[in-house]
C-alpha positions as CSV (number, residue, x, y, z in Angstrom):
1,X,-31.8,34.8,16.9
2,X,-30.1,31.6,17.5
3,X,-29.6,28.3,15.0
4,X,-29.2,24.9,16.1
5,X,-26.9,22.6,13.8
6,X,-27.1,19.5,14.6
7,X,-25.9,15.8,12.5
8,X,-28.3,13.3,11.9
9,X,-27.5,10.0,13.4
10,X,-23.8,11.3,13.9
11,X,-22.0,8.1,14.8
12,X,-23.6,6.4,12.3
13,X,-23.1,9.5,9.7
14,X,-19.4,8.9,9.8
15,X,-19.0,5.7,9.2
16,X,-21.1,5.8,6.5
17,X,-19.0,8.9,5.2
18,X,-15.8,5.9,5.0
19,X,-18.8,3.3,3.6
20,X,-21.3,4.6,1.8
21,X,-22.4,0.5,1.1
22,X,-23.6,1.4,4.6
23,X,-26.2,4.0,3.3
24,X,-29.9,2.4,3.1
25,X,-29.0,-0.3,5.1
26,X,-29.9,-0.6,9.1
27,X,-26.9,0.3,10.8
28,X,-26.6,0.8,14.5
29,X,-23.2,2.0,16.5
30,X,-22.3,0.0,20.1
31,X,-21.0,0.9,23.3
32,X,-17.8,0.7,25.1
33,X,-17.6,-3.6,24.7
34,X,-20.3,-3.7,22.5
35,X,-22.9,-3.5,25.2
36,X,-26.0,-1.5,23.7
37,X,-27.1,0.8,20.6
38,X,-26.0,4.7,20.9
39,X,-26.6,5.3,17.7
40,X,-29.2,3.9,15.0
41,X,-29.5,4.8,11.1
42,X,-33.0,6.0,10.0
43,X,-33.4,2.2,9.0
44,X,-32.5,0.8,12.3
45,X,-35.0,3.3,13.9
46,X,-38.2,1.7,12.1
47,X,-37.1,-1.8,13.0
48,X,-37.9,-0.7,16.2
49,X,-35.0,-0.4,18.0
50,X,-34.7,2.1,21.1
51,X,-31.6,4.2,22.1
52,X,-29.3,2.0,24.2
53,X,-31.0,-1.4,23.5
54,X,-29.1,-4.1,24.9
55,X,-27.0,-5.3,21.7
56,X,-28.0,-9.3,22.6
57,X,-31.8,-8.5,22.4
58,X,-31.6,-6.8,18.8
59,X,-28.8,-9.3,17.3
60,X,-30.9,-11.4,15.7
61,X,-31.8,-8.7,13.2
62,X,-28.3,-9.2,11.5
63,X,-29.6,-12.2,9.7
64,X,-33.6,-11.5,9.6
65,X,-33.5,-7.7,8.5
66,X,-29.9,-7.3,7.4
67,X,-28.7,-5.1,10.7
68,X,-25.3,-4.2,10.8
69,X,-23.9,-3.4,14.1
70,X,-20.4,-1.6,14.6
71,X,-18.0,-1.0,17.9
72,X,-17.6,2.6,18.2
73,X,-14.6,4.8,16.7
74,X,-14.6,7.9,19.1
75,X,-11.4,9.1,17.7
76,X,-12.9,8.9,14.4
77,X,-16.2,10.7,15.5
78,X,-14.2,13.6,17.5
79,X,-12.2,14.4,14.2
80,X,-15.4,14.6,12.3
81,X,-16.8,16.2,14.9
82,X,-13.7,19.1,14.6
83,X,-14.5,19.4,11.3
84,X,-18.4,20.0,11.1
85,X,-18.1,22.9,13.7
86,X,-15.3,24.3,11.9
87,X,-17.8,24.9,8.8
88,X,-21.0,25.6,11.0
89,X,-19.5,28.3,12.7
90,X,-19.7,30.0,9.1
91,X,-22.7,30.6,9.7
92,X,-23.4,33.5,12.2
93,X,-20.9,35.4,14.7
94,X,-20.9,33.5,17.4
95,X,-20.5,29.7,18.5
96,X,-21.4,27.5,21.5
97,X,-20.5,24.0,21.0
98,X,-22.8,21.9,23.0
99,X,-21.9,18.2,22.5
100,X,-19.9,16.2,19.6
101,X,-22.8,16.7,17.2
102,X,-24.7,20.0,18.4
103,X,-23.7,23.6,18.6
104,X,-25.5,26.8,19.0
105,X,-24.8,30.1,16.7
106,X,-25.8,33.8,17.1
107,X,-27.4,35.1,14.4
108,X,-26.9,38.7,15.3
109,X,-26.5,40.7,11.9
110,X,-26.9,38.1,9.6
111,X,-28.7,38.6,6.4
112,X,-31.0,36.1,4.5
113,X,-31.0,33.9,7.3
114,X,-32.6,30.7,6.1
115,X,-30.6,30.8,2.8
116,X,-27.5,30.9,4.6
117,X,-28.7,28.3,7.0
118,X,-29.6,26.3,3.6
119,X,-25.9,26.7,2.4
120,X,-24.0,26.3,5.5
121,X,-25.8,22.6,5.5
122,X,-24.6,21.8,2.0
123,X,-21.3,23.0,2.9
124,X,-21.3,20.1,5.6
125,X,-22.7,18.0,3.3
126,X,-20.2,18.2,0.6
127,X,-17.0,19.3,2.8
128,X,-17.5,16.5,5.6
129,X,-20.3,14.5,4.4
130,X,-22.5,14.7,7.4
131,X,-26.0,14.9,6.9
132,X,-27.5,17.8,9.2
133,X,-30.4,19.3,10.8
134,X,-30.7,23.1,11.9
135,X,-33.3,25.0,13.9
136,X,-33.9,28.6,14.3
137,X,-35.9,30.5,16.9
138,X,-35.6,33.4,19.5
139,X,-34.2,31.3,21.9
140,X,-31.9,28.7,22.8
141,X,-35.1,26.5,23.3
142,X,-37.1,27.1,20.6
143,X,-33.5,26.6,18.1
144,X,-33.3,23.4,19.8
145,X,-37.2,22.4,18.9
146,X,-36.8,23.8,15.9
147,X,-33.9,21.2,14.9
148,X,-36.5,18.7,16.2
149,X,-39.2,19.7,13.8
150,X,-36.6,20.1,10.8
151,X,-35.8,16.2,11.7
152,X,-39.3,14.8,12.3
153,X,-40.2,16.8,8.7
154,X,-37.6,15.2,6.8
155,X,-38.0,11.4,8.6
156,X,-41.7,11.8,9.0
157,X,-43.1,13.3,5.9
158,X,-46.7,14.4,6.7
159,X,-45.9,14.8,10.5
160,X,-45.0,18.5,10.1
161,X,-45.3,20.8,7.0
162,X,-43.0,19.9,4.4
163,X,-41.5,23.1,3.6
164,X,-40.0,22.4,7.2
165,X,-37.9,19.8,6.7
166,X,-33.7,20.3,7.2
167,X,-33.9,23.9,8.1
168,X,-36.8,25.3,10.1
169,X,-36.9,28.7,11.2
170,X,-39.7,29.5,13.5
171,X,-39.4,32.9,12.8
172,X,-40.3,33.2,9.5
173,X,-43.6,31.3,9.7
174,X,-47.0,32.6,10.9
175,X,-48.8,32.7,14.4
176,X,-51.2,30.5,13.3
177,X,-48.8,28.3,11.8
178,X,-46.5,28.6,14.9
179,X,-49.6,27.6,17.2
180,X,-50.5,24.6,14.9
181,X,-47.3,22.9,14.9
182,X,-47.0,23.9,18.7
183,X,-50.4,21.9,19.2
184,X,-49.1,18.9,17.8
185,X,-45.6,18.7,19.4
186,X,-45.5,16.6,22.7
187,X,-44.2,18.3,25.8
188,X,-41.2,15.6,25.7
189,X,-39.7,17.3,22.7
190,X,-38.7,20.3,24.5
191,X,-35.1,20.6,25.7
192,X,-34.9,20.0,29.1
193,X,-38.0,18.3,29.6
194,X,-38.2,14.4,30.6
195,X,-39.8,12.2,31.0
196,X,-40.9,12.3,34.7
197,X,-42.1,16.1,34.7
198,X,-43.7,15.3,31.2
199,X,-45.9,12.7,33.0
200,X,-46.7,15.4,35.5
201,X,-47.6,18.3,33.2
202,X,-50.3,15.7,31.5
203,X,-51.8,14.9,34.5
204,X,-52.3,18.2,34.6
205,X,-53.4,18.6,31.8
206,X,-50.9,20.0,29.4
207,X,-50.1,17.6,26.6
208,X,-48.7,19.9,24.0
209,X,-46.0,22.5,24.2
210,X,-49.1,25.1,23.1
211,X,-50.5,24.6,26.2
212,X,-47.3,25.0,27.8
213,X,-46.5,28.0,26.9
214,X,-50.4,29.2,27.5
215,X,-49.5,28.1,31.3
216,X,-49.3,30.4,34.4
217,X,-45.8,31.2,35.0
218,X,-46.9,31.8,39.0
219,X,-48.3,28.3,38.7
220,X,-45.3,27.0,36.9
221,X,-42.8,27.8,39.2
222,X,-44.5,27.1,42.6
223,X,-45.8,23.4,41.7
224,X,-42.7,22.6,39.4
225,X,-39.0,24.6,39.2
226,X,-37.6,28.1,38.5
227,X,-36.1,25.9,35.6
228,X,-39.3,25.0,34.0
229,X,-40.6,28.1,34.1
230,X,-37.6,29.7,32.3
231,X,-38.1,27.0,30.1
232,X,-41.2,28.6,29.7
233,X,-40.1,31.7,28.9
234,X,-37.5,30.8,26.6
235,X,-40.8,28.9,24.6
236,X,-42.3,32.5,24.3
237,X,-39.8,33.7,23.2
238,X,-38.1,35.3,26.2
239,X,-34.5,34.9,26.1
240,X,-33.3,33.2,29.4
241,X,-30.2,31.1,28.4
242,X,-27.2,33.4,27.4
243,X,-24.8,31.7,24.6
244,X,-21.7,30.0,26.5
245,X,-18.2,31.3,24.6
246,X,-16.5,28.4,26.6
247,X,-17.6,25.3,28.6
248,X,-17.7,25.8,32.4
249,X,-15.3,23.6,34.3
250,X,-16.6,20.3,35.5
251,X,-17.4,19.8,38.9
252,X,-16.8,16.2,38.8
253,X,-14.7,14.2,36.0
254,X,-15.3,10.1,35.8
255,X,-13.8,7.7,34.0
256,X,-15.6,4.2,33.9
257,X,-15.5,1.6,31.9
258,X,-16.6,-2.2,31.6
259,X,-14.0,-4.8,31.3
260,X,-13.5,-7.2,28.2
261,X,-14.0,-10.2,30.5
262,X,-14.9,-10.3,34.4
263,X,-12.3,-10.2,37.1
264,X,-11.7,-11.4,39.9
265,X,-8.2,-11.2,40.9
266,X,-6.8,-8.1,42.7
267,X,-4.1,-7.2,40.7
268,X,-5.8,-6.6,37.0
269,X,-8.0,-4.9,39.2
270,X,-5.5,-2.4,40.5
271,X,-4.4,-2.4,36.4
272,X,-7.6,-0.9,35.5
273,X,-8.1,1.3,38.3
274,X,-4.7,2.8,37.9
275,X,-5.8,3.5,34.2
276,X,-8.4,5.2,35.1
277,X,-7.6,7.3,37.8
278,X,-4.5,8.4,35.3
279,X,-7.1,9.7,32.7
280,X,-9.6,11.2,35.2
281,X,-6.2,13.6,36.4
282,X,-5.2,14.1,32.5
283,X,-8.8,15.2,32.0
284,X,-8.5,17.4,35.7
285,X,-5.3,19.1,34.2
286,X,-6.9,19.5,30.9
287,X,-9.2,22.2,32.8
288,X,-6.6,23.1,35.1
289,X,-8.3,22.0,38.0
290,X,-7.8,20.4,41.3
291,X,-9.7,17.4,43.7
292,X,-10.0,16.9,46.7
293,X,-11.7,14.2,47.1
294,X,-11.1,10.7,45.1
295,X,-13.9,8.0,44.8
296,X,-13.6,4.2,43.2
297,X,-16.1,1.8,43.2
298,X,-16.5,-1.6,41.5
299,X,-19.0,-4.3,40.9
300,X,-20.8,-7.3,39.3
301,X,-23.2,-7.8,36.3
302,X,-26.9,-7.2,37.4
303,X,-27.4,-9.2,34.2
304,X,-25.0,-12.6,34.9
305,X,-26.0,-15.4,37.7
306,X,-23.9,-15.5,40.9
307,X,-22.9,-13.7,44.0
308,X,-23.8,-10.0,43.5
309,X,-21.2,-7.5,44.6
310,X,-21.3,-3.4,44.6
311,X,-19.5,-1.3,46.0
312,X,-17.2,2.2,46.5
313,X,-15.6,4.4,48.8
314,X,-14.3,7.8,49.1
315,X,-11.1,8.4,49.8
316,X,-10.4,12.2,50.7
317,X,-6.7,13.9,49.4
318,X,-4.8,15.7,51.8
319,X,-4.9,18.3,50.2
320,X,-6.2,19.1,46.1
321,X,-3.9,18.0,44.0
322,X,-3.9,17.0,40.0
323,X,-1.0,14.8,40.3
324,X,-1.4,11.5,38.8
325,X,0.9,9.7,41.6
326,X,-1.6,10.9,44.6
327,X,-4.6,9.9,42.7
328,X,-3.7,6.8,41.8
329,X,-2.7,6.2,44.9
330,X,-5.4,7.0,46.9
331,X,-7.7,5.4,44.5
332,X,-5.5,1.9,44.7
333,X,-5.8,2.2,48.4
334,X,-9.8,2.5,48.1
335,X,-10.3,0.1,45.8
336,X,-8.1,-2.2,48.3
337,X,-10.5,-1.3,51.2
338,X,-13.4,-2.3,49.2
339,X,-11.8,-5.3,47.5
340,X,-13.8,-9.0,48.5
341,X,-12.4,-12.3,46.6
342,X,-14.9,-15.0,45.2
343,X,-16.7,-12.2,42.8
344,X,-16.6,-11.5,39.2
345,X,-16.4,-8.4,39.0
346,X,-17.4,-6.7,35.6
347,X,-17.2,-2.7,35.7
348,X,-15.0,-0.4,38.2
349,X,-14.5,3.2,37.7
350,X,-12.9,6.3,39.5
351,X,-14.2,10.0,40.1
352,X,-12.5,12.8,41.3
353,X,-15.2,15.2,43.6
354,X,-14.9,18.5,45.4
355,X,-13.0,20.2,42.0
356,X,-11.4,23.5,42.4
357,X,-9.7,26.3,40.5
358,X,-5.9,25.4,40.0
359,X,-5.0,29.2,40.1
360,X,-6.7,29.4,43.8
361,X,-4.1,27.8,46.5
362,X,-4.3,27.7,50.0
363,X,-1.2,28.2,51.6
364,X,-0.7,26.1,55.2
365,X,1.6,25.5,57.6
366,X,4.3,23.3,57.1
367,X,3.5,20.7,60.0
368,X,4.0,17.6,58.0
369,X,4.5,16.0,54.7
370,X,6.3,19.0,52.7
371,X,3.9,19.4,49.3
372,X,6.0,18.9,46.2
373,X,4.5,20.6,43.2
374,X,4.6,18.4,39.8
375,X,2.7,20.1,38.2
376,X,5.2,20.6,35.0
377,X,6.1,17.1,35.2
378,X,2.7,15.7,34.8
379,X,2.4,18.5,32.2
380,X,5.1,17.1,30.2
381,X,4.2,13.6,30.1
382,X,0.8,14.8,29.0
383,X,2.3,16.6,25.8
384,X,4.2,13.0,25.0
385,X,1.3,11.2,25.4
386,X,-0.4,13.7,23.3
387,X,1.9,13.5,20.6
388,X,2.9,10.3,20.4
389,X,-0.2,8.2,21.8
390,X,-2.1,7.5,24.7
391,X,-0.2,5.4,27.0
392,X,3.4,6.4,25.5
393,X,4.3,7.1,28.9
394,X,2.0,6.2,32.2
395,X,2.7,5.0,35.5
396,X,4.1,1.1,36.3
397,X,0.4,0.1,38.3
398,X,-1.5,0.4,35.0
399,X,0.6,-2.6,33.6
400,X,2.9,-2.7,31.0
401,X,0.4,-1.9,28.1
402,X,-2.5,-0.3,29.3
403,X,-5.7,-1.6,27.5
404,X,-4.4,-4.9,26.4
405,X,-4.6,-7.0,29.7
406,X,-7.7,-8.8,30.6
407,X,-9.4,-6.2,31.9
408,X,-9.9,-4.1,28.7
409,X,-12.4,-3.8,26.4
410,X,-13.4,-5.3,23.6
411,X,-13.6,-4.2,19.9
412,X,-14.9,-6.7,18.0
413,X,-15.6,-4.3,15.6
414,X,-18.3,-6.7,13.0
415,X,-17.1,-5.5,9.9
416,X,-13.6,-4.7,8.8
417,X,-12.7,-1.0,9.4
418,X,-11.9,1.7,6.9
419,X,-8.4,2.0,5.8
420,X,-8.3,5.7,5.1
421,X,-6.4,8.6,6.8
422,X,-9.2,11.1,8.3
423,X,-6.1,13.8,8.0
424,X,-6.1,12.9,4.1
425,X,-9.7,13.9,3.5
426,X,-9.5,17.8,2.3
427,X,-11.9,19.7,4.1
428,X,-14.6,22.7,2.2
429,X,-13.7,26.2,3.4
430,X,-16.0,29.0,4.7
């Protein structure tokens, strides 16, 4: 058995926790520069706006339905985040963290599983104050539609049994029960499932996730994926994805963002590109990792008028390295190739490819350019940074204060932020 916890609306869940004026009201939380919606309030959702709506098209909703839009806090949201896990791992042995607001527990050996699931959530509630959702099934997959039926009970009432609503385990209710609600959940609820193969299961006729898993698995597999058809599986309660103790390593790390204002000059160019090849190689160090390859691109707004501009380049290493000098050096000598002047340029980015394992070197011969290893250097500075701030220490090409050129991003955050310590907020214990 497997449970799914999962916060409700969690970016807006934690400002609210800091305001509850907030609560009630139509809140949505914005991008990196305040570009779209990432996260919307229960409110904001029956005004009818989608998941990364463009912030200019739902503005006007400040002054006709009293919308309230806020510039993301991820430091604030990761803390949270820290916190929530730390009291819904209480609830069964064993715990797979799958993003900032989901994670996965075995429920191997627990007793009186729905009333623990049932206190676990009001431990969240009261310890962190994070409204939550969990879902319990056989498998991975049907946890994960479970949490989707607890939330559509709760937001929805009438759309699925009441008695459903928050927790819903899917084990404890009846076939017939278990094939109703199945007829009357769309294929595009299940995890793993978009929208593209959803349109091609209807035209084939399967509309519900009861017909799905009344499907050939032959069938299945031949006209679709292996993929779908553990999917499948996992929906009749085969178990086909094992619980992950630890994330696997990523086999690519970007960092991108969009700048505060265009640019069209070279050098706060090579600022941001610096910055961000700098972070990428923290983050490749942070999994002990090493690439080979660096790539840097760069262009225009597909929204503004003018000349349009888009482009990248890979530059390969000579051989796989996580120092922070070679990246940002090769990614400063991409982004010169690429480079044109007369464009206003609004986004750039860097990502490292071809990622290996740190603790796997290949020796060579020593025909050229001796390798230094800097590894506890760059190990060094990031404990400093750690400790005392991002930035405390970083290389000359990013500027002299990273992030506060022309090139970074706004935060016009549109109300005034909380004033309170997140480490001053005591935290529930299991």
């Amino acid at each position: 058995m497997y449970a799914l916890v999962d916060g409700n609306n969690f970016y807006v869940s934690c400002e609210r926790v800091f305001r509850p004026a907030l609560n009630r009201c139509p809140v949505v939380v914005l991008s990196n520069n305040d570009g779209c919606a990432i996260a919307r309030s229960n409110e904001a959702k029956d005004l009818g706006i989608k998941m990364g709506a463009p912030y200019f098209q739902i503005k006007h909703l400040e002054i006709t339905d009293g919308l309230v839009a806020l510039s993301a806090n991820f430091a604030l949201y990761g803390d949270m985040s820290e916190r929530m896990m730390s009291l819904a791992a209480g609830l069964g042995p064993e715990q797979e963290i799958y993003s900032i607001d989901e994670s996965f527990i075995t429920l191997h050996g627990v007793r009186d599983v729905t009333r623990r699931a049932w206190a676990i959530r009001d431990r969240i509630a009261r310890g962190v104050g994070i409204p939550c959702g969990i879902g319990i099934g056989p498998t991975k997959t049907l946890a994960k539609l479970a949490n989707a039926i607890a939330k559509d009970a709760e937001r929805k009432p009438g759309s699925y049994p009441a008695h459903l609503a928050r927790v819903c385990n899917l084990a404890e209710i009846s076939r017939l029960e278990l094939q109703a609600i199945l007829e009357q959940t769309h294929i595009g609820a299940v995890w793993g499932i978009g929208k593209r193969i959803s349109n091609d299961l209807n035209a084939a006729g399967i509309a519900n996730v009861w017909q799905l898993t009344q499907a050939d698995l032959g069938t299945i597999r031949r006209r679709w994926s292996v993929v779908l058809e553990r999917t499948v599986r996992e929906l009749r309660g085969e178990s086909c994805i094992a619980l992950e103790d630890a994330p696997p390593p990523k086999k690519m790390i970007a960092c991108t963002r969009s700048f505060g204002h265009p640019v069209e000059d070279l050098g706060p160019l090579i600022e941001a590109v610096s910055e961000y090849a700098s972070r990428a190689a923290e983050k490749l160090r942070r999994q002990r990792g090493l690439a080979g390859q660096v790539q840097v691109f760069a262009h225009t707004s597909p929204f503004r008028p003018g000349p349009r501009f888009s482009r990248s380049i890979v530059v390969p290493l000579l051989r796989p390295t996580a120092d922070t000098t070679l990246i940002v050096r090769s990614a400063i000598e991409g982004l010169r190739r690429i480079y044109e002047e007369g464009y206003e340029l609004i986004k750039a980015g860097v990502i490292l490819l071809d990622i290996s394992d740190g603790t796997i070197q290949q020796n060579e011969l020593d025909l050229g350019e001796t390798y230094r290893d800097r590894s506890a250097l760059y190990g060094a500075l990031d404990k400093i940074n750690l400790r005392y701030g991002r930035g405390t220490l970083h290389l000359a090409s990013t500027g002299l204060e990273p992030g506060s050129a022309r090139w970074g991003m706004r935060q016009e955050r549109r109300t005034p932020r909380y004033t309170t310590n997140i480490n001053e907020i005591p935290i529930a214990r299991c």
